[in-house]
C-alpha positions in Angstrom: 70.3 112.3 109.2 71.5 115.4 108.1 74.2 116.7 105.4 76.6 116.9 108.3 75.8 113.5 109.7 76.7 112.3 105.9 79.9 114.1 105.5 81.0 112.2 108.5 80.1 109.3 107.3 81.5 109.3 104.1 84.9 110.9 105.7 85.2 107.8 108.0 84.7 105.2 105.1 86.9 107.3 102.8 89.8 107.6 105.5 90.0 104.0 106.0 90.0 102.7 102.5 91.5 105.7 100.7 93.0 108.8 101.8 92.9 109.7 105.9 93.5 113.3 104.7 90.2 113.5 102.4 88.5 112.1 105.6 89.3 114.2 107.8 88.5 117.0 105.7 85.2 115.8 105.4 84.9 114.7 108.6 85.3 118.4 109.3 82.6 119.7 107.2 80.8 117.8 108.3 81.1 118.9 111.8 80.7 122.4 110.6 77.5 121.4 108.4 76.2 119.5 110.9 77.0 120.8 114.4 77.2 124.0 115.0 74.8 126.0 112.6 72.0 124.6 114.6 73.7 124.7 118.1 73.2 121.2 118.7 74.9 117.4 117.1 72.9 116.9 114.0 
């Protein structure tokens, strides 16, 4: 798993027990971090 794949992660478990907002955020970097610098998912 990669930084990305973590990010997403976290996002998720943060937007259902605390804050959507923070998740979503991260769930965004994470697709960033993840995604698209490599051209592929993860």
């Amino acid at each position: 798993m990669g930084a990305g794949a973590v990010l997403i992660i976290l996002g998720i478990i943060l937007g259902f027990i605390w804050n959507w907002v923070i998740g979503i955020i991260l769930i965004v970097l994470g697709l960033l971090f993840g995604g698209f610098r490599r051209g592929r998912w993860y």
